[in-house]
MARMIGU-941898 format. One record per residue (C-alpha): z, y, x negated; residue number from 0. Coordinates in steps of 0.25 Angstrom, whole numbers, plus 5000, padded with zeros to 4 digits. Each point is the difference from the previous one (the first is absolute). Layout:
N
    up  north  east  resi
     Z      Y     X   NUM
...
This chain:
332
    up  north  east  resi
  5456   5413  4570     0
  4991   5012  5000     1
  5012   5010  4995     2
  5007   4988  4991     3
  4986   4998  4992     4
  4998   5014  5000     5
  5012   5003  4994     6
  4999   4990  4989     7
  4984   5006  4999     8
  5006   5013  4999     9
  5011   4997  4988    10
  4986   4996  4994    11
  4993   5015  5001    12
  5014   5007  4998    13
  5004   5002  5014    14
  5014   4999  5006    15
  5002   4993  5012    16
  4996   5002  5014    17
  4985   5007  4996    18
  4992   4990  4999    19
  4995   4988  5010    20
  4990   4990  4998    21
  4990   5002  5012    22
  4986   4998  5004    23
  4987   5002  4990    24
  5000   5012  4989    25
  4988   5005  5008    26
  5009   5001  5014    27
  5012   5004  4991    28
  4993   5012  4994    29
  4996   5004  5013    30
  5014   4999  5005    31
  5004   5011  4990    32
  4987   5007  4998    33
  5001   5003  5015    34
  5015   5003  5000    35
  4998   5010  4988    36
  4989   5006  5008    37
  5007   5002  5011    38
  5013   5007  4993    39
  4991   5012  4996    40
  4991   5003  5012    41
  4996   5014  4995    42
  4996   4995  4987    43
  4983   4995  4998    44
  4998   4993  4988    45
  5003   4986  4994    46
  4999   4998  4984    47
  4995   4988  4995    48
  4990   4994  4988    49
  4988   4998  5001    50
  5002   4987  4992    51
  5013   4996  5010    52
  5000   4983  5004    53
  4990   4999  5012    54
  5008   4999  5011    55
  5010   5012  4996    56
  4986   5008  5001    57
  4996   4995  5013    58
  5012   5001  5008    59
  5001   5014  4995    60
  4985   5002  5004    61
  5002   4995  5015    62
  5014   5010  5000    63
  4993   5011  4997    64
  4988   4998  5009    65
  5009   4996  5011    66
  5007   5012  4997    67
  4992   5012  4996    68
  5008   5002  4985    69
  4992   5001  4987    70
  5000   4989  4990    71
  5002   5007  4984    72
  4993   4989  4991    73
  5007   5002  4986    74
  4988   4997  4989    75
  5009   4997  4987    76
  4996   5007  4987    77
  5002   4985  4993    78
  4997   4989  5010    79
  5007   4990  4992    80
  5013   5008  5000    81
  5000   5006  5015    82
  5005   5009  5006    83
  5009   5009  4993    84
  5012   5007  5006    85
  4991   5013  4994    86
  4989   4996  5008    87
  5007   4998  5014    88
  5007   5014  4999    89
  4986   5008  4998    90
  4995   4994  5012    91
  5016   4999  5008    92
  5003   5012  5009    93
  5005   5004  5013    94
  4991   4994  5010    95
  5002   4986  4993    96
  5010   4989  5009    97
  4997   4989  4990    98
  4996   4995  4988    99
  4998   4985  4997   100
  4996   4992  4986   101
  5002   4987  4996   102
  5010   4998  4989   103
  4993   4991  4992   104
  4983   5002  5000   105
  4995   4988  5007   106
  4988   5000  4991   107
  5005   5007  4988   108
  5015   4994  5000   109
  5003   5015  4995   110
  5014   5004  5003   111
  5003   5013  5008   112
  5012   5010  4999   113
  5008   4997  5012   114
  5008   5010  4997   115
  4992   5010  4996   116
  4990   5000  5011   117
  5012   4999  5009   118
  5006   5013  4997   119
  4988   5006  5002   120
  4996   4996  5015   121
  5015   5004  5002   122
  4997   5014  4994   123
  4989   5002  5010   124
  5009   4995  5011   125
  4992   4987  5003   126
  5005   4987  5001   127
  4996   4988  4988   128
  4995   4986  5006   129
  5000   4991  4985   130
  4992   4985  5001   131
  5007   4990  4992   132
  4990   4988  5002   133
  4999   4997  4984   134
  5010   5007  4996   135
  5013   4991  5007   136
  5002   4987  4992   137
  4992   5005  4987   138
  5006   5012  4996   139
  5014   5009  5001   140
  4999   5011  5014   141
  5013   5009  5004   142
  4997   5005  5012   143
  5012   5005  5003   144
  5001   5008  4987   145
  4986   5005  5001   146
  5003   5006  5013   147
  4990   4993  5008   148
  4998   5002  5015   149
  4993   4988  5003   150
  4993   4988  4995   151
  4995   4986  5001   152
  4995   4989  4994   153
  4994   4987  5002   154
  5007   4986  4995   155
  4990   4990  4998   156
  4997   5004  4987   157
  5011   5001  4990   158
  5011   4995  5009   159
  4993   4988  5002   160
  4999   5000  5014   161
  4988   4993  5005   162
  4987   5003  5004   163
  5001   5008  5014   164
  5017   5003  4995   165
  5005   5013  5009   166
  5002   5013  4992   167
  5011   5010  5001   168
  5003   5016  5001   169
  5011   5009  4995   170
  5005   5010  5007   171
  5012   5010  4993   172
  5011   4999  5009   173
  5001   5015  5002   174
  4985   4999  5009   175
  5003   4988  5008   176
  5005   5009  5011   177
  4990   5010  4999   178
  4988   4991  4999   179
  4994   4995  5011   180
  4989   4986  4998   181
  4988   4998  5009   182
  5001   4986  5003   183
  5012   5000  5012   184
  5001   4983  4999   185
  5014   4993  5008   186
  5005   4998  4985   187
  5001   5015  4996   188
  5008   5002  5012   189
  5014   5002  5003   190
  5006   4988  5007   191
  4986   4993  5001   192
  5006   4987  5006   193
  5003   5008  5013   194
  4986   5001  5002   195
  5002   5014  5006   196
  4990   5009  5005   197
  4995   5012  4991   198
  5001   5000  4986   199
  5011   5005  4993   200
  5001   4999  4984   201
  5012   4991  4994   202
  5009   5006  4988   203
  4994   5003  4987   204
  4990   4992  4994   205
  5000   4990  5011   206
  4991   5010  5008   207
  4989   4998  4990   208
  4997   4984  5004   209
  4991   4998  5011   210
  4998   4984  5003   211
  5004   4987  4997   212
  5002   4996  4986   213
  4991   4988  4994   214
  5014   4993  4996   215
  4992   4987  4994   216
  4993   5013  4990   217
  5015   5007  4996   218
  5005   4988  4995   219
  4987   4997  4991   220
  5003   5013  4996   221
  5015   4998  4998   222
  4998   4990  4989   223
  4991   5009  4994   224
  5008   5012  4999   225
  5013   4991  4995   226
  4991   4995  4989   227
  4997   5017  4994   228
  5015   5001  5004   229
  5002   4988  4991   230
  4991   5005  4988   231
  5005   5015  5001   232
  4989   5012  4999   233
  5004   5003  4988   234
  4995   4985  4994   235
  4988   5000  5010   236
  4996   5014  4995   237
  5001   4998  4985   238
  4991   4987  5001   239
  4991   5008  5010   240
  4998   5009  4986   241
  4999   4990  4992   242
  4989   4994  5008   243
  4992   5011  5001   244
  5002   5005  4985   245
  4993   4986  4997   246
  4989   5002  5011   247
  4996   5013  4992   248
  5000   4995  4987   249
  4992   4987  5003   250
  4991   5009  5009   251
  4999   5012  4987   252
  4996   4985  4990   253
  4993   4992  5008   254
  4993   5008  5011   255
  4998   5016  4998   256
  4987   4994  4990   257
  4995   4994  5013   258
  5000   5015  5008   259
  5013   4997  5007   260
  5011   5012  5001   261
  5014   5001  5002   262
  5002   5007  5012   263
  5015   5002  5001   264
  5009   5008  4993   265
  5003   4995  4986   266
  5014   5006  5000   267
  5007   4988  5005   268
  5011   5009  5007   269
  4989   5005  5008   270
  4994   4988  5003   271
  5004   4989  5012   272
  4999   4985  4999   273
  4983   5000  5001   274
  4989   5003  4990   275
  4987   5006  5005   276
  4988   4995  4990   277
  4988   5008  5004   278
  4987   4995  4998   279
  4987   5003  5006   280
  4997   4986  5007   281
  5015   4999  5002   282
  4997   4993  5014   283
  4993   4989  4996   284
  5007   4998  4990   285
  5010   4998  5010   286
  4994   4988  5007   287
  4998   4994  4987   288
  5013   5001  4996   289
  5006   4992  5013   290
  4990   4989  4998   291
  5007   4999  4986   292
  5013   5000  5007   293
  5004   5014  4994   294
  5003   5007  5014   295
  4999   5017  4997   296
  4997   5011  5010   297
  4988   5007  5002   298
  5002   5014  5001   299
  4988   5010  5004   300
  4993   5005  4995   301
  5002   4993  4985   302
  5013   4994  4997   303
  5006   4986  4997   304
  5016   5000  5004   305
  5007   4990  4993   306
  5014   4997  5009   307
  5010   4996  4990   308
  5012   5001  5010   309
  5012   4996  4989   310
  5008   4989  5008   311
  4987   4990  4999   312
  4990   5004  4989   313
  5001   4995  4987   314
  4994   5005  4988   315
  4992   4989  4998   316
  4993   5003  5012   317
  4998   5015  4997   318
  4992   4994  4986   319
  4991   4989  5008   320
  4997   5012  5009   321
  4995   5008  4990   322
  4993   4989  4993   323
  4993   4996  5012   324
  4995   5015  5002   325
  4994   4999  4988   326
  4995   4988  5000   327
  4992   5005  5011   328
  4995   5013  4995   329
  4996   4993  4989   330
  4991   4992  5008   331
């Protein structure tokens, strides 16, 4: 199950099969291929990431370089709505760099990065490129595969509908899977594991990037999910996604920009993910109001309202009580 979901997951972000594998949490995934990357370039210091990368991207990346005496390079964009261009990565690329890391969709911003582009440049330098797909996968169209990507991984519990707590997955191009070696030796990754043999020695292929035990009850939640995007087709899902967050603008620009509230994502729907960042100085309370109206956003520090508008389940309706209620409450 783990290479059969990944498979279809893959098919999702542009991956043919045999490279990716649903398996553990996003946090103990990127890990995984953090470390492996790491590892491939011993004589090479310095790890690239944003300074505005998901949280747990930043931490894991903090405790490898502690742990391992490298140099983190934290990217400043020039336009933080946009992020970090693939002009931006190469003035700061180089020779001693072994990985560079962003997430593909802004977690805050929903801005959408140049996989390509800043792909070509961590290969330029010689360094390996580790992408994170969490809202990207379900919401918007990825091609790994063409991109050239190294590495990546992505969580499912969010546009593929898996559940609260739903296992993530990782990518690895089929060229590296021999070469790269994952920290977490569990009986799974191993080959023959049912032997029980002592000493580990890594199975075949992707196979060697498992550890433990799959949560089987938690794949097949996450199955029905993932047949439902199949179902929709990304293509569908991603022009509603537009749709959605074209309205969320507009209402925001008429009903809410008089109230102090900005658009922080990019207007440019092609660069723009299935989220809408609002900014507002009391966004988190704002927040807490919201729920108690039964209008559940994100609060984002240090001032950002995230409304979620994932395609397969909001309606449009719901984007204009949103807004309404918002306002109603800055009104107040």
């Amino acid at each position: 199950m783990p290479l059969e979901l990944g498979d279809r997951i893959g098919a999702l972000v542009g991956a043919a099969g045999g490279q990716t594998a649903v398996a553990d949490s996003t946090t103990v995934c990127f890990f995984k291929l953090a470390s492996a990357a790491l590892d491939a370039h011993p004589g090479r210091t310095e790890i690239i990431t944003d300074a505005g990368n998901f949280p747990t991207d930043r931490y894991v990346l903090e405790s490898l370089a502690s742990a391992r005496g490298l140099e983190l390079r934290w990217l400043e964009p020039a336009d933080p709505t946009r992020g970090p261009t693939a002009a931006e990565v190469a003035a700061l690329a180089g020779e001693r760099t072994a990985l560079v890391t962003f997430t593909h969709v802004d977690y805050r911003t929903a801005a959408i990065l140049d996989m390509e582009g800043i792909t070509r440049v961590a290969h330029d330098c010689g360094a390996l490129m580790l992408w994170d797909l969490c809202h990207s996968v379900g919401a918007v169209p990825v091609a790994l595969d063409a991109a050239g990507a190294d590495l990546a991984v992505g969580c499912t519990y969010k546009y593929l509908n898996g559940g609260p707590g739903s296992p993530a997955f990782l990518y690895v191009r089929s060229a590296l899977q021999e070469s790269l070696r994952q920290p977490v030796w569990g009986w799974l990754g191993r080959r023959d594991p049912f032997r029980m043999d002592p000493g580990y020695q890594p199975a075949a292929g992707l196979r060697a990037f498992l550890s433990g035990t799959p949560p089987i009850l938690a794949f097949v939640a996450l199955a029905a999910g993932v047949g439902l995007v199949e179902r929709a087709g990304i293509g569908r899902i991603r022009a509603k996604g537009s749709a959605l967050t074209e309205l969320a603008i507009a209402l925001a620009d008429e009903r809410l920009a008089s109230h102090g509230v900005a658009v922080g994502s990019p207007r440019d729907g092609a660069l723009r993910g299935a989220h809408v960042a609002l900014a507002h100085p009391d966004a988190e309370q704002l927040c807490v109001r919201l729920a108690a109206r039964g209008v559940l956003a994100d609060y984002r520090a240090p001032d950002v309202i995230r409304f979620g508008l994932s395609p397969l389940t909001t309606r449009f309706t719901e984007v204009w009580d949103g807004v309404g209620a918002l306002r109603d409450l800055l009104e107040r």
